[in-house]
C-alpha positions as CSV (number, residue, x, y, z in Angstrom):
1,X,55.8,45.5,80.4
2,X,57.0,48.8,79.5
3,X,59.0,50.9,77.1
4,X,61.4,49.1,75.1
5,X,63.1,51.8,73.1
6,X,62.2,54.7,70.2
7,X,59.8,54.0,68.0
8,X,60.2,57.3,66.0
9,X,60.9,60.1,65.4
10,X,58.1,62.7,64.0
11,X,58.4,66.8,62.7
12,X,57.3,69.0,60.7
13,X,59.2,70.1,57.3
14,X,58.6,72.3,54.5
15,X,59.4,69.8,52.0
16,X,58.9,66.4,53.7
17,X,60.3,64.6,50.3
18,X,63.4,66.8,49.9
19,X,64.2,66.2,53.3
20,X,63.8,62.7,53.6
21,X,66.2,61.9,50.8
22,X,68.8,64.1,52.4
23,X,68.4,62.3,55.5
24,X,68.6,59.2,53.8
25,X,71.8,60.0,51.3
26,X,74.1,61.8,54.2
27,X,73.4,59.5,57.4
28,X,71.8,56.6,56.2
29,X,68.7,57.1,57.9
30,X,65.2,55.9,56.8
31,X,64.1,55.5,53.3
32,X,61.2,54.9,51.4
33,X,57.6,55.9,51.9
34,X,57.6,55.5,55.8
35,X,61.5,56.4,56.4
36,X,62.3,52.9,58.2
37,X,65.5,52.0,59.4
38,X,66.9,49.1,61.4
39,X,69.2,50.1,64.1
40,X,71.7,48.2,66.3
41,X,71.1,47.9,69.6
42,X,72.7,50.8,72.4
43,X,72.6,53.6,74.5
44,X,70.3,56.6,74.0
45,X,69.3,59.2,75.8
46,X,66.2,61.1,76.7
47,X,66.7,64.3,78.5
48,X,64.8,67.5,78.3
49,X,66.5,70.5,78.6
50,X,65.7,74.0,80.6
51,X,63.7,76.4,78.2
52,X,66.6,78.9,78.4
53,X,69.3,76.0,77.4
54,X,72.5,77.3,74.6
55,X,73.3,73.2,73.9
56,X,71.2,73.4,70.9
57,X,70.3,76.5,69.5
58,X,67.0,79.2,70.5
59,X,64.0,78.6,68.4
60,X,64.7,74.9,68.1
61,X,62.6,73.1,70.6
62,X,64.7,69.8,69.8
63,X,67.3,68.6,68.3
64,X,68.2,64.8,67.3
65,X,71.4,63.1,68.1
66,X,72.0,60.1,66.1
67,X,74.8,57.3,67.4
68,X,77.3,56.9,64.8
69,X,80.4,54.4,64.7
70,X,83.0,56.6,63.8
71,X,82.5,60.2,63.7
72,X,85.6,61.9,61.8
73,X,84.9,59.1,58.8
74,X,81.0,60.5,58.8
75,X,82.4,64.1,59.1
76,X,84.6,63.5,56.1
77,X,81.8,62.6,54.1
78,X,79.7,65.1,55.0
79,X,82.3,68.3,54.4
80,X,82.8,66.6,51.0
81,X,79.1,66.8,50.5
82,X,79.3,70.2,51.1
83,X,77.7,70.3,54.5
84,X,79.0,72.1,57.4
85,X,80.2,70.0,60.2
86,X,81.3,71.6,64.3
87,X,83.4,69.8,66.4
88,X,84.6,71.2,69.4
89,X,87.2,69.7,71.7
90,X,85.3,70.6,74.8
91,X,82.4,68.9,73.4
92,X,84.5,65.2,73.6
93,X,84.4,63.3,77.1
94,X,86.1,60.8,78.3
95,X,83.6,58.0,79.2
96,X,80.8,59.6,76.9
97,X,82.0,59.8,73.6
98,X,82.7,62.3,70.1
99,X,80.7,64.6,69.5
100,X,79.9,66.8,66.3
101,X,77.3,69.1,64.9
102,X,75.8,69.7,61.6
103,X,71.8,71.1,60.5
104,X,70.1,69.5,58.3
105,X,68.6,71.5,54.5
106,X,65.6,73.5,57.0
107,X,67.9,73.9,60.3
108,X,67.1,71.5,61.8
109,X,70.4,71.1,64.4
110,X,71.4,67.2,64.5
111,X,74.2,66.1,67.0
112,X,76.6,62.8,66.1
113,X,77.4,61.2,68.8
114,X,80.1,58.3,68.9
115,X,80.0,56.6,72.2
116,X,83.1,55.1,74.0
117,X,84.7,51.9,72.5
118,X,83.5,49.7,75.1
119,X,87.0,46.9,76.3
């Protein structure tokens, strides 16, 4: 008995509706009244950072990283949605996966993360 994964993912937003959709239309994620989404199964990561940390930026006390399957297609997208996308070589590692960067309508910083093709 024990922890089996995430069950959810809670904050705060000035426009809880608004955001939601947004959410929903550019990554797929949750819908309807309680935001529900099946995922596949993986790896994710829990990992507090020091107070004083630059990987996400100062006044954020969090910021999500959602698994994605292929991150330039999703970046596409998103660009030709009109939303800024960051991807920065020295982000990439071999072994750990793509990496890119985007904020949602209120700030909110949100990482894509593409894991490593596994053999």
């Amino acid at each position: 008995m024990g922890v089996t994964g995430i069950g959810g993912f809670f904050f705060r937003a000035n426009d809880p509706e608004a955001l939601s959709k947004w959410y929903a239309e550019h990554l797929g994620v949750g819908a309807g009244k309680y935001g529900k989404w099946e995922m596949q199964a993986g790896t994710s990561v829990f990992s507090p950072f020091k107070a004083d940390t630059d990987y996400f930026p100062a006044g954020h006390p969090w910021m999500l990283n959602l698994r994605v399957d292929n991150r330039d297609e999703l970046c596409e997208k998103l660009r030709a949605a009109g939303i800024e996308v960051i991807i920065k070589e020295e982000w990439d590692a071999s072994g750990v996966g793509l990496f890119a960067r985007i904020h949602d309508p209120e700030g909110n910083p949100i990482e894509l993360w593409q894991p490593p093709i596994k053999p």
